[in-house]
C-alpha atoms as a printed R data frame, in Angstrom:
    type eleno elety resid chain resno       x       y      z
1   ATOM     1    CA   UNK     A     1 -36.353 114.234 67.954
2   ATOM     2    CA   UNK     A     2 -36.766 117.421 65.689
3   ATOM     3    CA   UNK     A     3 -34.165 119.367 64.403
4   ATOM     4    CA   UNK     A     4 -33.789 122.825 64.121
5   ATOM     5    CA   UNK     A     5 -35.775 123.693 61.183
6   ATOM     6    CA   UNK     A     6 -38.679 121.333 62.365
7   ATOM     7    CA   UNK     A     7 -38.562 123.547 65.793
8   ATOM     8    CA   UNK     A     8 -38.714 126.501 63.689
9   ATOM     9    CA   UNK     A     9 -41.430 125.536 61.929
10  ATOM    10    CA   UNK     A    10 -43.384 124.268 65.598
11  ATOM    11    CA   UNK     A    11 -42.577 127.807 66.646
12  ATOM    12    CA   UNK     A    12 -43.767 130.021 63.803
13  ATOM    13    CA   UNK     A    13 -39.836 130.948 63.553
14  ATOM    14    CA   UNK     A    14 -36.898 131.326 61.605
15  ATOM    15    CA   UNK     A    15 -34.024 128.909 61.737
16  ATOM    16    CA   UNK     A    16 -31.789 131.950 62.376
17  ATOM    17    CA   UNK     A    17 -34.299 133.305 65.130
18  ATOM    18    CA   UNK     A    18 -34.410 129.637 67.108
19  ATOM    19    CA   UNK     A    19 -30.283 130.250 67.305
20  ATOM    20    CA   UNK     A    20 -30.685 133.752 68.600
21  ATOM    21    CA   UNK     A    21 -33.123 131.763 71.219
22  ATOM    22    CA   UNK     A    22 -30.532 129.703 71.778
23  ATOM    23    CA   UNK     A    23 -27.752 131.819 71.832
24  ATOM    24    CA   UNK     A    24 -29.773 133.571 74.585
25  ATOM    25    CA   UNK     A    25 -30.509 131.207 76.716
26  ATOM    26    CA   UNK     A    26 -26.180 130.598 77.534
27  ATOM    27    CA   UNK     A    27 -25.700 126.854 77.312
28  ATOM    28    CA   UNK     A    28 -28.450 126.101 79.415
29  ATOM    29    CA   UNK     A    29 -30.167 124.402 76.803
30  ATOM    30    CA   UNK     A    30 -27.151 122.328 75.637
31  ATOM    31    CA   UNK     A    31 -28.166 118.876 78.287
32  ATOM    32    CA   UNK     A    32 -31.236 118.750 76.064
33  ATOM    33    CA   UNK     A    33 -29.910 119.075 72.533
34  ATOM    34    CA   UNK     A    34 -27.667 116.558 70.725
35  ATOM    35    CA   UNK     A    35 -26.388 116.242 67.401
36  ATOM    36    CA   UNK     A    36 -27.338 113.537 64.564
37  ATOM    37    CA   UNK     A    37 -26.383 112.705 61.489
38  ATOM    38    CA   UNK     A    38 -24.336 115.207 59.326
39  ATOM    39    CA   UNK     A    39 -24.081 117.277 62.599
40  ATOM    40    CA   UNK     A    40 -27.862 118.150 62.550
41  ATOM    41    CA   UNK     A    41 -29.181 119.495 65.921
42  ATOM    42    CA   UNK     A    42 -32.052 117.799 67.374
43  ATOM    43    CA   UNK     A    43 -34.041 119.447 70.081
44  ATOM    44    CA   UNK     A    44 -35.576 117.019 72.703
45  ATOM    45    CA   UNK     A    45 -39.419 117.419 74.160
46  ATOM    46    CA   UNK     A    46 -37.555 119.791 76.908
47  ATOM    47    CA   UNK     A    47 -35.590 121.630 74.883
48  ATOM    48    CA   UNK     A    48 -38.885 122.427 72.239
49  ATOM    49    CA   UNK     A    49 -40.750 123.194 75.932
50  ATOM    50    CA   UNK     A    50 -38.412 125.632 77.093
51  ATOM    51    CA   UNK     A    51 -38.491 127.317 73.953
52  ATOM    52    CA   UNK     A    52 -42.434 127.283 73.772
53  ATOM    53    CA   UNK     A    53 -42.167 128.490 76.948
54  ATOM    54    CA   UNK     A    54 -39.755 131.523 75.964
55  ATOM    55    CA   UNK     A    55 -42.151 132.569 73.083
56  ATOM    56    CA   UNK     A    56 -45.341 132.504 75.231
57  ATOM    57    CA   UNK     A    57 -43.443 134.350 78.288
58  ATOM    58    CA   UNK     A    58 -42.099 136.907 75.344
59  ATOM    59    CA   UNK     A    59 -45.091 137.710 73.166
60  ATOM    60    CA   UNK     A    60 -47.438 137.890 76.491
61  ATOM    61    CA   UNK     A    61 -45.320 140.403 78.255
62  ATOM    62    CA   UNK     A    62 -43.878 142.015 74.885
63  ATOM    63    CA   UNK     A    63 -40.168 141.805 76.262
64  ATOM    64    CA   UNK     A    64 -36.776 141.381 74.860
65  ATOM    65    CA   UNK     A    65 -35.693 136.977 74.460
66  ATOM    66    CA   UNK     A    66 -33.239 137.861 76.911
67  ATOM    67    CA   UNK     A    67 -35.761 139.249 79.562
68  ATOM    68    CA   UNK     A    68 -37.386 136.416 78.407
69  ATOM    69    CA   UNK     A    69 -35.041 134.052 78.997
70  ATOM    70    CA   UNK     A    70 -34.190 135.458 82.385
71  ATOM    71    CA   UNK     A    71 -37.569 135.072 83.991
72  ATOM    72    CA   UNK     A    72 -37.711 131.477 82.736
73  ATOM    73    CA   UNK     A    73 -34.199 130.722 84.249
74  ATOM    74    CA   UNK     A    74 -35.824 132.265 87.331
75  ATOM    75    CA   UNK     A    75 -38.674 129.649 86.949
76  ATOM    76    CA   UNK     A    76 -36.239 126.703 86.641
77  ATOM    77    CA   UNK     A    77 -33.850 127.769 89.140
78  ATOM    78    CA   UNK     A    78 -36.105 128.826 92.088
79  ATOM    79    CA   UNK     A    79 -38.325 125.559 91.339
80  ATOM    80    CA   UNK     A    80 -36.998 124.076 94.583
81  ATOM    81    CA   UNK     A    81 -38.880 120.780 93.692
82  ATOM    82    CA   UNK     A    82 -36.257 119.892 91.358
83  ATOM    83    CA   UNK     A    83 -32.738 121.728 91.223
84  ATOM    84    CA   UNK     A    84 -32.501 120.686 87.406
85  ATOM    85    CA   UNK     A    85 -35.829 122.437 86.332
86  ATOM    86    CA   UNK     A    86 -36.999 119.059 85.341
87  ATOM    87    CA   UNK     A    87 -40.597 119.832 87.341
88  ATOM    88    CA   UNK     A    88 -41.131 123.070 85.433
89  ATOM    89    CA   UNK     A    89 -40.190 121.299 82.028
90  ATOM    90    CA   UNK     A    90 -43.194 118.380 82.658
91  ATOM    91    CA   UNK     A    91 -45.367 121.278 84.063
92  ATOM    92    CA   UNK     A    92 -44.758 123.383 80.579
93  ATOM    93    CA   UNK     A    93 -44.667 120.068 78.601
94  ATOM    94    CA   UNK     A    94 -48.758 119.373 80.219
95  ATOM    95    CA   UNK     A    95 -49.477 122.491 79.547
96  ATOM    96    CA   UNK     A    96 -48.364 122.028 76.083
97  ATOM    97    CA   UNK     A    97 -50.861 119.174 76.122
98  ATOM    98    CA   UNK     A    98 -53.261 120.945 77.232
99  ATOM    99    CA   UNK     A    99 -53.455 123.301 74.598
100 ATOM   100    CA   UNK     A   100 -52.701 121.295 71.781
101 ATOM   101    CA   UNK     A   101 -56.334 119.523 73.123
102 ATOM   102    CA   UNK     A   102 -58.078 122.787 73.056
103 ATOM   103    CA   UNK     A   103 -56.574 123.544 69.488
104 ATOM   104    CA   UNK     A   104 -58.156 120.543 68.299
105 ATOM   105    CA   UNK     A   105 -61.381 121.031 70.431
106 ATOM   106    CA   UNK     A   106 -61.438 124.371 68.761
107 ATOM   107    CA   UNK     A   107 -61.022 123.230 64.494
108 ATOM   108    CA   UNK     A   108 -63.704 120.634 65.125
109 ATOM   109    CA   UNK     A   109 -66.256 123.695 66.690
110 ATOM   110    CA   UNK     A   110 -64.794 125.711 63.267
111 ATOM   111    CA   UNK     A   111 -65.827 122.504 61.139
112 ATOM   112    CA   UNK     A   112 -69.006 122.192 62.526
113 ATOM   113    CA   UNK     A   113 -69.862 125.579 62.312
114 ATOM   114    CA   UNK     A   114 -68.413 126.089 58.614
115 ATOM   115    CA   UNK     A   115 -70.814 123.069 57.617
116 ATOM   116    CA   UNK     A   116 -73.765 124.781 59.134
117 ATOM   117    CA   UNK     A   117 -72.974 127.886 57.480
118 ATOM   118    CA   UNK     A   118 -72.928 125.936 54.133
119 ATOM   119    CA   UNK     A   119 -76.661 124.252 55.315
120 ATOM   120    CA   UNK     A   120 -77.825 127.605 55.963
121 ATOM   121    CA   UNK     A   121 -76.584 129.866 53.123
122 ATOM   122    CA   UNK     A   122 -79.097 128.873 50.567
123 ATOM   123    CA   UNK     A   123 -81.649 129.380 52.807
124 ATOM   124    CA   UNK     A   124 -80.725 132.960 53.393
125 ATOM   125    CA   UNK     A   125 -80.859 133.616 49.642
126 ATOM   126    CA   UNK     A   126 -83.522 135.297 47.722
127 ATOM   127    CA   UNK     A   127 -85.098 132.468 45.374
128 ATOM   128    CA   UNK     A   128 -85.492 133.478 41.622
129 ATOM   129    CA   UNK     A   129 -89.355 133.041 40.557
130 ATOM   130    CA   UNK     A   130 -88.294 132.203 36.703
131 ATOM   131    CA   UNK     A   131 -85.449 133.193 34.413
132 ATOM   132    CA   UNK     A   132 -86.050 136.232 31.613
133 ATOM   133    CA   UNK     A   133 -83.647 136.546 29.213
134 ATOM   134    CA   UNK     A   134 -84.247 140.181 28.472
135 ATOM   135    CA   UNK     A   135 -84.541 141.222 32.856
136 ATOM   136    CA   UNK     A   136 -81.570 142.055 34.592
């Protein structure tokens, strides 16, 4: 399980910002977090979804974390499936999936096509005929 800097890091966040995130979200989180060694917070595969969740939900719609946080609570709450959100949590955790798939779909397409940029370069380049000291 990851701990809070390791979250951070997942989320393109600071340590401080993941514990306004948290802050925000009222306890709700706390049946998916537990403490290790030295008191260390570790962040289950839910908790890191949720918070995935809050970031896409917030950059998409450009909203405040606790707008944020309310729609999401509106997701897991009116998910009658499920009282304790735990459908919407596997439904953000394939989605997760999903797009960790595509991210790696996509860096083997920018691989390929770096490569044939470095096959095609000299090609593209003027050839010199001979080399004259005294030409510029």
């Amino acid at each position: 399980m990851p701990n809070i800097q390791e979250v951070a890091k997942v989320l393109g966040l600071s340590t401080r910002a993941v514990y306004r995130r948290l802050d925000a979200f009222n306890g709700k989180l706390d049946g998916y977090l537990t403490r290790g060694t030295n008191n260390e917070l570790l962040f289950n595969s839910s908790a890191l979804a949720l918070l995935r969740r809050l970031e896409d939900v917030r950059t998409a719609e450009g909203i405040p974390i606790r707008q944020a946080v309310a729609r999401i609570s509106e997701e897991v709450d009116g998910n009658g499936a499920r009282p304790d959100g735990k459908l919407i949590i596997e439904q953000l955790e394939e989605r997760l999936r999903d797009k960790d798939q595509l991210i790696q779909q996509i860096q083997s397409e920018v691989v390929f096509l770096r490569n044939q940029i470095d096959r095609l370069t000299p090609l593209a380049l003027p050839r010199r005929r001979g080399w004259l000291p005294w030409r510029q």
